[in-house]
Legacy VTK file of the C-alpha trace (Angstrom):
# vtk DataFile Version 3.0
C-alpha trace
ASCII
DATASET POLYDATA
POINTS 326 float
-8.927 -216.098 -12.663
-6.571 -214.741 -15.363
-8.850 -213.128 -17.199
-10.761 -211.504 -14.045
-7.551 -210.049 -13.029
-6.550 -208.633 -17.450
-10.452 -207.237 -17.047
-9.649 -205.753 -13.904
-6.589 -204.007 -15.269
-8.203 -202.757 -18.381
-10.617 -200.992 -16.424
-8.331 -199.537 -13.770
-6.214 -198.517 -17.141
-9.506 -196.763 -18.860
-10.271 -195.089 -15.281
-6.636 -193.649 -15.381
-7.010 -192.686 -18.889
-10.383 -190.573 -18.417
-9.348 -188.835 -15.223
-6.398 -187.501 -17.766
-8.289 -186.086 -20.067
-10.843 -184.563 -18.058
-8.736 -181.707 -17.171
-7.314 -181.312 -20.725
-10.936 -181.173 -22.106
-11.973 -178.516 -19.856
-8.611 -176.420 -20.531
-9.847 -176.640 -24.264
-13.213 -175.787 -23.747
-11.642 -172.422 -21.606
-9.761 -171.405 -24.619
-11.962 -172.080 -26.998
-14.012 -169.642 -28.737
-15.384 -168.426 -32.745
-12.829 -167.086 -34.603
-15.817 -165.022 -36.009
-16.161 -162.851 -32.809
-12.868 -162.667 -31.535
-13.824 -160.224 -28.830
-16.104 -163.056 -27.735
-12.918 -164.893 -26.510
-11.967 -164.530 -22.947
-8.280 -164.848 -23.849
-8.211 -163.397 -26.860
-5.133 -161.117 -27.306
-4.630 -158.770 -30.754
-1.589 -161.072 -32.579
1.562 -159.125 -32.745
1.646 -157.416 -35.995
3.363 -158.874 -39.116
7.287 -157.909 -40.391
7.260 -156.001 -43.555
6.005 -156.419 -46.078
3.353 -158.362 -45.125
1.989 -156.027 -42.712
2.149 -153.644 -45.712
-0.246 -150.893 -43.432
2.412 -150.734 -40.372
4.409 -147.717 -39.983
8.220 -148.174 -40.284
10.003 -148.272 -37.161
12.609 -145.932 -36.904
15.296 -145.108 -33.933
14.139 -141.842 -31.557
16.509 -139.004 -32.919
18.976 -138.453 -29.946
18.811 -135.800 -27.852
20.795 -132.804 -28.611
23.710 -132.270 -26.619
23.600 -129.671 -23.816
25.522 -126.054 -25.411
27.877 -124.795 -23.195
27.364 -120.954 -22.302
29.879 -118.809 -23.906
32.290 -117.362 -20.716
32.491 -113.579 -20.672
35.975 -112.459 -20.962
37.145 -111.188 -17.362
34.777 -113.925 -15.852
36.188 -115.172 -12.658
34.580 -118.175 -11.420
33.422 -117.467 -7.834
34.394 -119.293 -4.552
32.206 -121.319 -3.076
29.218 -120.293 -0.951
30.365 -119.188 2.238
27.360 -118.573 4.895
27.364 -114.676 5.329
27.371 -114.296 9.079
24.197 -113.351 11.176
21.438 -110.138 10.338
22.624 -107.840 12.847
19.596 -104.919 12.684
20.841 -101.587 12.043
20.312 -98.557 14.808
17.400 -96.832 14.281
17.217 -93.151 12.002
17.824 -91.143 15.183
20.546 -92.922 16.210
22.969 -92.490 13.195
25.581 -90.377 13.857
25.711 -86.533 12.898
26.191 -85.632 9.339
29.684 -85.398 8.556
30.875 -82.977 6.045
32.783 -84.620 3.156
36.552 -83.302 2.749
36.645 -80.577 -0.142
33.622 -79.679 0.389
32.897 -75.969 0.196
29.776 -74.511 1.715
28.173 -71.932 -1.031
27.637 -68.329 -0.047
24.378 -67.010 0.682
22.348 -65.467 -1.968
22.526 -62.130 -3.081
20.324 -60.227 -4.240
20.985 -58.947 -7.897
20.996 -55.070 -8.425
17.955 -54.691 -10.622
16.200 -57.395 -8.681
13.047 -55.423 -7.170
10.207 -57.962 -6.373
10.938 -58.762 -2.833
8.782 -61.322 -0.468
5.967 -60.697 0.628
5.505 -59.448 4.047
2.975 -60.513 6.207
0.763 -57.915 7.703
-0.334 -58.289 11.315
-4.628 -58.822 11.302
-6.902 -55.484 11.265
-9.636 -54.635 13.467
-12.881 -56.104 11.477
-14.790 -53.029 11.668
-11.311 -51.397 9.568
-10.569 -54.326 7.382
-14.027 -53.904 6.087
-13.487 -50.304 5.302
-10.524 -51.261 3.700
-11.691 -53.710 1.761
-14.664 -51.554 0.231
-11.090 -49.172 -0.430
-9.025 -51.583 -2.188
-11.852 -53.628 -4.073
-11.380 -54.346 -7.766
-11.446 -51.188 -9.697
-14.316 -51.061 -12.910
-14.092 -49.367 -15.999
-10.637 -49.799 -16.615
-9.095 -50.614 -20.069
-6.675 -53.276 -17.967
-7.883 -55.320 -14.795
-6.878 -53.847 -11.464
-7.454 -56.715 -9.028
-8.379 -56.229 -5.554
-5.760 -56.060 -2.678
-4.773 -58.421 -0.071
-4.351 -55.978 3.270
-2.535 -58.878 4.691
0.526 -58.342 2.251
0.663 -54.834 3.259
1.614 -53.094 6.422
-1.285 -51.722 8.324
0.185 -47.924 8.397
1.101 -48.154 4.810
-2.620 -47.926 4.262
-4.634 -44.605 2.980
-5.906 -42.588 5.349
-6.106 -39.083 7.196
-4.091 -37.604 9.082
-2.855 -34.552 11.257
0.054 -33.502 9.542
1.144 -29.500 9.992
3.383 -28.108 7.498
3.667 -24.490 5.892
2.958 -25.910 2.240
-0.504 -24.993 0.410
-2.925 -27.552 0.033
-2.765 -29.469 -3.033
0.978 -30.184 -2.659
2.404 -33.685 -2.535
5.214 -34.081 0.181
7.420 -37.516 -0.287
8.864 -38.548 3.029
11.249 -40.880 1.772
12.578 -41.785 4.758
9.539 -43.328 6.259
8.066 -44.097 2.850
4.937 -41.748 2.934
3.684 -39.378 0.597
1.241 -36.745 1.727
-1.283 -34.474 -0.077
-2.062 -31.521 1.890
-5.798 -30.675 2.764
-5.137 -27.634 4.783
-5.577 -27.289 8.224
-3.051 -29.127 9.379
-4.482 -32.539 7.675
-3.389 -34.511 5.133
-3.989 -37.709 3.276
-1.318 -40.004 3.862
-0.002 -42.899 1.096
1.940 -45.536 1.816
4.582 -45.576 -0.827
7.788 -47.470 -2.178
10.670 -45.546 -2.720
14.159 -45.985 -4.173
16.902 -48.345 -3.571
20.539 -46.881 -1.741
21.972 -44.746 -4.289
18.628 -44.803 -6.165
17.242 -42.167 -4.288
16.230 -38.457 -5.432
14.995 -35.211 -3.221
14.227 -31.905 -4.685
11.253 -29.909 -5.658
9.262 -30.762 -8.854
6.097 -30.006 -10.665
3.346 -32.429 -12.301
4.264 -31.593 -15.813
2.297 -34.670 -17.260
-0.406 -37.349 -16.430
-0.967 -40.090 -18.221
-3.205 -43.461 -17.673
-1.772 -46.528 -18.356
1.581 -44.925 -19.300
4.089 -46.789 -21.814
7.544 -46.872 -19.726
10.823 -46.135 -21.310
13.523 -47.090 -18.914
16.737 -44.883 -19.606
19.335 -46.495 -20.825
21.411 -46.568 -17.862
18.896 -49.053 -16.484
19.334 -50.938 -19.871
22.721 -51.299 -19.354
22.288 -52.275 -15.472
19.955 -54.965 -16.246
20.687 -57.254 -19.072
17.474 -59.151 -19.411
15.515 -56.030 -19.225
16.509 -55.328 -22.910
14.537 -58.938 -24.017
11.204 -57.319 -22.232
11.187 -54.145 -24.693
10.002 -53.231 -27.799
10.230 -50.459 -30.058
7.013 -47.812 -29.630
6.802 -44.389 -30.897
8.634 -42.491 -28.580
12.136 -45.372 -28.725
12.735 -48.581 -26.932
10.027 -49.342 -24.479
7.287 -51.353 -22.935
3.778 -50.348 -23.740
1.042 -49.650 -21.037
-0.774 -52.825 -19.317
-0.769 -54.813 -16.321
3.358 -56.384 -17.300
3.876 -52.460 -17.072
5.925 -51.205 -13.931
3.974 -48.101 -14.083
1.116 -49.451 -13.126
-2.096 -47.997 -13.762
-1.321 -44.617 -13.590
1.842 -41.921 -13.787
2.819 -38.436 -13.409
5.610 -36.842 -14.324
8.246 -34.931 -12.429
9.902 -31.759 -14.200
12.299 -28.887 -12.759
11.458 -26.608 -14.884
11.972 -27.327 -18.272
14.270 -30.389 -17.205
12.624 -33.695 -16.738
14.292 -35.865 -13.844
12.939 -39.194 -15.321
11.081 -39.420 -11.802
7.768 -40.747 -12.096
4.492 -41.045 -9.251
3.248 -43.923 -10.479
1.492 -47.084 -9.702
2.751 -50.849 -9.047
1.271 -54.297 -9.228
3.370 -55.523 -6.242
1.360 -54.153 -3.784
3.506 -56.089 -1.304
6.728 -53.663 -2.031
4.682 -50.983 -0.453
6.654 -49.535 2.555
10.355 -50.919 1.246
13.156 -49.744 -0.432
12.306 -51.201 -4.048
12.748 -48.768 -7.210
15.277 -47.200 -8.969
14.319 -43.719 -7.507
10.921 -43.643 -8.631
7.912 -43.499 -6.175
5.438 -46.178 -6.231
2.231 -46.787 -4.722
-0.816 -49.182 -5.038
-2.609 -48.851 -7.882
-5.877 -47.904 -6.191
-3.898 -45.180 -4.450
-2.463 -44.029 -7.588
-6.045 -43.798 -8.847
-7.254 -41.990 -6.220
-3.830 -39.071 -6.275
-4.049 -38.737 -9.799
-8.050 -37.506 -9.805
-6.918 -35.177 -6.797
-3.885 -33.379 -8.373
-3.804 -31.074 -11.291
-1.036 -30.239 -13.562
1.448 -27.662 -12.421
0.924 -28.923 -8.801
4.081 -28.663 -6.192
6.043 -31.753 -5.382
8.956 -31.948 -2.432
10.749 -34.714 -1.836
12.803 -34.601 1.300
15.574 -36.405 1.573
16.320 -39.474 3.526
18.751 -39.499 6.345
21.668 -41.727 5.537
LINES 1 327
326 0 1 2 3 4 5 6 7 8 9 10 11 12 13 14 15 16 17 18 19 20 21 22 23 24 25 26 27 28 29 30 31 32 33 34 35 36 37 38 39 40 41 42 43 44 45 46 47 48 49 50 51 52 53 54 55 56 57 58 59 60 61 62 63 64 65 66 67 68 69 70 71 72 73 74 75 76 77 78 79 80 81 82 83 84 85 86 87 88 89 90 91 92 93 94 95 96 97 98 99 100 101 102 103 104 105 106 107 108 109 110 111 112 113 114 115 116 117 118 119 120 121 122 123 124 125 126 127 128 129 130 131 132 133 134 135 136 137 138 139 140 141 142 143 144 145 146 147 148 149 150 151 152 153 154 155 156 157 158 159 160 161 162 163 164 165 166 167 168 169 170 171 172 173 174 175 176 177 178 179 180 181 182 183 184 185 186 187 188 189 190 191 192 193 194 195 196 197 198 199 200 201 202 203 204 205 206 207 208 209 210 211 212 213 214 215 216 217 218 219 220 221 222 223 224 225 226 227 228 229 230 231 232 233 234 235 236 237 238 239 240 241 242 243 244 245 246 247 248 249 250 251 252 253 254 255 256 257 258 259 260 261 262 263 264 265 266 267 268 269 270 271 272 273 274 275 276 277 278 279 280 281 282 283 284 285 286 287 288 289 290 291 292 293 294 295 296 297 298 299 300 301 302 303 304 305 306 307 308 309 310 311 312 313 314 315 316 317 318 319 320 321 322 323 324 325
C-alpha cells in the first residue's frame, strides 16, 4: 500500500511538473528565431545603439542650441503708449451729397476780380453764327473755299464763326463817290467798293479798338502780297512780348510775311499825300474777329476778301474812312 500511494505521488508530481513547462516551452518557441535573419523574428527590435567608442559610427549627441531670445523693438522717442481699445460707438451713415449744407466761404478769403482783358490782347472768342439758308451756305462755301496757288496756305472758312451780314456780297448803297473808291464804315464795320449805280460790294471788316481808331481820306500808295509787318514802335512798347515775336529784316525790326503774319495774305497801304499813316487794308487769319472792335486802327478782313479787293483796286485809288460815332 505504501508504495502504491509514493507511485501515485510521483506521478501526480511529474503531471504538475509538465503542465509547467508547457507554457514556458511555447513562450520560447514564440521568441525564438535565427539570429541569421533577424527580420525573420516576430519580436525582433534594432538593439539600442552602443556608448562611445564602441559605436565608433554614431554621431555625437549634442544639446539643441537654445533659442534666441526675443529683441525688444527700439521705442521711438515721443512714443506714447496708447490707452486701451475703447469700442468706437455705432456707424451712423452720413446725409447724402445733396443734403450737405451750402458752401461756406472760409474767413479771409478774398474773391479774385474778373479778368481783364490786356490792351494788346486782340484774338477774341469766337462767335457763333446763326445757320444759313442751304441754297446760300453753298454759295458761300464755293466763296470762302481754300485758295490755290498761293506761296502760304489759305484754309477755307467756317461761315459759322462769322456773322451772316459780315459776309461779301452786293448791295444798294448810293453815295456821290466814283466807282472804284473804298468807303470804311467804321462804325458798323463795313467797307464798300463802289460799282456805280448806286451798288456796291460790301466787306465785312474788323476795325480798331477805342482810341485805336482813324478816319480821313487816303490813297492806295502800295500793294504788296504776303507783306512783312513792322509794328511801330509805340506798339513795341505797348506790348512787351511782341518784341520776342520779331526779327530783324531789311527794312528794321519786323516779322516777315506768312501765315504767323497779322497781315494776312494781302496789304495795301494808306498815304496822305506824301505822309504814310501806318494804316494798312489788310488781311487776318482770325476770321472770327470779323465784325468786332479788334486792331490797333488798322482794317482787317478775311483773307479771301482781301484777295478778292486787292485784284479790284489799283494804285492811286480813293479811300474814306468815316468816323465812328462815340
Amino acid at each position: 500500500m505504501l508504495r502504491r500511494r509514493h507511485g501515485m505521488v510521483g506521478s501526480a508530481a511529474l503531471l504538475v511538473g509538465l503542465t509547467t513547462l508547457a507554457p514556458i516551452d511555447r513562450a520560447s518557441a514564440q521568441y525564438y528565431c535565427d539570429e541569421r535573419y533577424p527580420a525573420s523574428c516576430q519580436t525582433y527590435r534594432q538593439p539600442p545603439p552602443l556608448p562611445f567608442p564602441f559605436g565608433l559610427f554614431q554621431p555625437r549627441e549634442t544639446a539643441p542650441p537654445p533659442e534666441p531670445a526675443p529683441r525688444p523693438f527700439p521705442q521711438q522717442p515721443g512714443y506714447q503708449e496708447q490707452p486701451g481699445y475703447q469700442q468706437q460707438p455705432s456707424y451712423q451713415q452720413q446725409p447724402s451729397y445733396r443734403q450737405q449744407p451750402a458752401y461756406q466761404q472760409q474767413p479771409g478769403y478774398q474773391q479774385q476780380p474778373a479778368y481783364q482783358q490786356q490792351p494788346g490782347y486782340q484774338s477774341p472768342q469766337r462767335p457763333v453764327a446763326p445757320p444759313l439758308d442751304p441754297t446760300v451756305a453753298r454759295q458761300y462755301a464755293a466763296l470762302y473755299a481754300p485758295v490755290n496757288g498761293e506761296p502760304f496756305a489759305v484754309p477755307g472758312i467756317r461761315l459759322s464763326d462769322i456773322g451772316p451780314e459780315y459776309l461779301r456780297k452786293s448791295v444798294y448803297y448810293p453815295n456821290g463817290e466814283e466807282p472804284g473808291t473804298i468807303i470804311v464804315d467804321a462804325q458798323n464795320r463795313f467797307l464798300y467798293l463802289v460799282q456805280g449805280g448806286g451798288r456796291a460790294i460790301r466787306y465785312g471788316v474788323g476795325v480798331g479798338r477805342q482810341g485805336f481808331g482813324w478816319s480821313g481820306v487816303a490813297t492806295v500808295k502800295n500793294k504788296q502780297e504776303w507783306p512783312d509787318w513792322y509794328p511801330p514802335k509805340e506798339m513795341i512798347a505797348r506790348q512787351a512780348d511782341l518784341r520776342r515775336q520779331l526779327s530783324e529784316l531789311q527794312s528794321g525790326l519786323g516779322m516777315p510775311g506768312g501765315p504767323r503774319n497779322p497781315l494776312g495774305a494781302r496789304a495795301m497801304y494808306l498815304w496822305q499825300g506824301n505822309k504814310d499813316t501806318l494804316y494798312r487794308i489788310h488781311g487776318t487769319f482770325e476770321p472770327w474777329t470779323i465784325g468786332q472792335n479788334v486792331s490797333s486802327g488798322c482794317i482787317r478782313m478775311i483773307n479771301q476778301d482781301v484777295i478778292d479787293l486787292y485784284e479790284r483796286v489799283p494804285l492811286g485809288a480813293k479811300v474814306v474812312v468815316l468816323p465812328a460815332r462815340s
